[in-house]
C-alpha positions in Angstrom: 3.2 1.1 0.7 6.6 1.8 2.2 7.8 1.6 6.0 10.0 0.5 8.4 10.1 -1.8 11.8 6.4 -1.7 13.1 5.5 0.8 9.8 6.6 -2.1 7.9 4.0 -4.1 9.5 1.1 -1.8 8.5 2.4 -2.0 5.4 1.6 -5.6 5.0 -1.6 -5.4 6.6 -3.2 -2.7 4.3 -2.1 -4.9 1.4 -4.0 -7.6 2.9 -6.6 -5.1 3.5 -7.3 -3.9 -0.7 -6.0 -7.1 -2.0 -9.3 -9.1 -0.9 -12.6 -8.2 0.8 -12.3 -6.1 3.7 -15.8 -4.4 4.7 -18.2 -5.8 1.6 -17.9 -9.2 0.0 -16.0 -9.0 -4.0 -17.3 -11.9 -5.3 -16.4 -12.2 -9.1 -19.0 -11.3 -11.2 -20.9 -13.7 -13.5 -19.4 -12.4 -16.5 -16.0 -12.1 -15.4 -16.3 -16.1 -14.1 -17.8 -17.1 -17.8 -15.0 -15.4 -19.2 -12.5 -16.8 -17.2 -14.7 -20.6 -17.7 -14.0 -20.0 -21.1 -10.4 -19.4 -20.7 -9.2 -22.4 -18.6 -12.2 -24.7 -18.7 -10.6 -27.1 -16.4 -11.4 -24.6 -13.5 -13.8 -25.5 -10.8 -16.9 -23.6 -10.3 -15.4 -24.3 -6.2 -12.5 -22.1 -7.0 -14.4 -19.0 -9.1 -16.9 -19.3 -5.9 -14.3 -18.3 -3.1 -11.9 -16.5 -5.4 -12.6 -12.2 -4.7 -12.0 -9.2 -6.7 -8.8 -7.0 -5.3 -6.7 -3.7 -5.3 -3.1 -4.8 -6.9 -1.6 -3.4 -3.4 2.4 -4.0 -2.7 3.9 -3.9 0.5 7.8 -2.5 -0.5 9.2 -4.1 2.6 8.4 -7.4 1.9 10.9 -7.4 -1.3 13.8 -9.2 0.9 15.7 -10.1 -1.7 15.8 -7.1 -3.6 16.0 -5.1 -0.5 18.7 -6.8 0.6 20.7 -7.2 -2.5 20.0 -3.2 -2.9 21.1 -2.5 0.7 24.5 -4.6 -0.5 25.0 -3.3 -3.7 23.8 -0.1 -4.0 22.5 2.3 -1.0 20.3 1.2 1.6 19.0 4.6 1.5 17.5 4.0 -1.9 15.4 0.5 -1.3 12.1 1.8 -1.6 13.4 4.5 -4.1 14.4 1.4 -6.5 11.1 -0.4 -6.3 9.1 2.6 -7.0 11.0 2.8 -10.1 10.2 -0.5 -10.9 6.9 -0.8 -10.0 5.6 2.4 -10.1 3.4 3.7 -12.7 1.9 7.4 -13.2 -1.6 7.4 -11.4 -0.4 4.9 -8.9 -0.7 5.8 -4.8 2.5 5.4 -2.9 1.3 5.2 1.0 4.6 6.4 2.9 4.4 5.5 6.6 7.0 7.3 9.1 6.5 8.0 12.7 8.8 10.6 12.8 8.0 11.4 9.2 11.9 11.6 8.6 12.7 8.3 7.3 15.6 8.9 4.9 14.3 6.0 2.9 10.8 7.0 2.9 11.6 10.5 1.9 13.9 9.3 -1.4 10.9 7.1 -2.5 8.3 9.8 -2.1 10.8 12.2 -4.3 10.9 9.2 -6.9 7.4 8.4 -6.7 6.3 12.5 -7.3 8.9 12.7 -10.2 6.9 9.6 -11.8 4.0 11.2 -11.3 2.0 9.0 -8.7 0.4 10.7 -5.6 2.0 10.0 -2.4 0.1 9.8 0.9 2.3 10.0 4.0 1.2 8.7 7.5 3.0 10.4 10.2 3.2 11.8 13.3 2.6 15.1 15.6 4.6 17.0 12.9 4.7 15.4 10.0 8.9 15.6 9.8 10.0 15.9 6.2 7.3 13.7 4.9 4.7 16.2 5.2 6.7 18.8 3.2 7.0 16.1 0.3 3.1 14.1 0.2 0.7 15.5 -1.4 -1.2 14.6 1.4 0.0 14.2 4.9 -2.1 12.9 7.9 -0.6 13.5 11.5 -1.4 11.0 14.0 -1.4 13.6 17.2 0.9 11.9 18.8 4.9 11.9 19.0 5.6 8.8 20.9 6.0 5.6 18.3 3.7 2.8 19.8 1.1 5.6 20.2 1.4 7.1 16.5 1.0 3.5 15.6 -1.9 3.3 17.3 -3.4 6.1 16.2 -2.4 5.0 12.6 -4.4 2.0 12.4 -7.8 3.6 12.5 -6.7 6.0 9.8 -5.5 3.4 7.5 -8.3 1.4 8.2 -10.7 4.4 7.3 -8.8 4.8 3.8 -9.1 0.8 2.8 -12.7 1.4 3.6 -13.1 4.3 1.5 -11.2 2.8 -1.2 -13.0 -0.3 -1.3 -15.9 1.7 -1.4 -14.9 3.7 -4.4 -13.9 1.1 -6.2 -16.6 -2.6 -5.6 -19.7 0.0 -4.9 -21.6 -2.6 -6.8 -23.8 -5.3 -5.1 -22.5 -8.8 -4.8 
């Protein structure tokens, strides 16, 4: 996920959001605790018993020291760009979040991110800006003042960590 000031923010809390539980409870399953038993023996049953599955989820913005060594030695136009190169693998969903949807920052790393083939979801507003031109998929927020596309944004983000949890730990505890 990519952002800036309060999108920044989101960004955060949606990796907090697919990196542990969020609507159903991802314990670890029995086989996956033997197998990991039989790995490190030393490792309480307390541990594999609180431990829960997750989405490997990465909130760009929270990379200060690469952002800020990018920012100084590069472009700061390019900080998210950078770290979708580095992270970034084909199949992989970059979530692009711009109120005005014309981030410059935002808009290099979706053109990065589509020419290493992972999908790119943009979060916007009333518009869409440049972002909506670029993601493959685009939601508005029908709004074009910031705190109240922010709003608007949570519910929507919160709907898509739902869905994707449900996609992917559809399994009973």
């Amino acid at each position: 996920m990519c952002g800036n000031g309060g999108s920044a923010a989101d960004c955060e809390h949606i990796a907090g959001e697919l990196m542990k539980g969020f609507l159903k409870d991802r314990h670890i399953s029995k086989e996956k605790r033997a197998k990991m038993k039989a790995m490190e023996p030393f490792i309480e049953d307390d541990i594999l018993s609180k431990l829960q599955c997750g989405l490997p989820a990465v909130s760009l913005p929270s990379m200060l020291a690469l952002n800020s060594a990018f920012c100084n030695d590069v472009d700061p136009e390019l900080i998210y760009a950078q770290s979708i190169m580095a992270l970034g693998n084909k199949g992989d969903i970059l979530i692009a979040i711009s109120t005005s949807g014309n981030s410059k920052n935002l808009c290099a790393a979706v053109k990065v991110a589509k020419a290493l083939e992972i999908g790119v979801i943009g979060l916007t507003g009333k518009g869409g800006g440049k972002l909506k031109e670029l993601a493959d998929i685009c939601i508005c927020a029908p709004e074009e003042e910031t705190f109240k596309i922010q709003e608007l944004h949570m519910p929507i983000y919160h709907y898509l960590c739902a869905e994707t949890e449900a996609h992917f730990f559809n399994q009973e505890s």
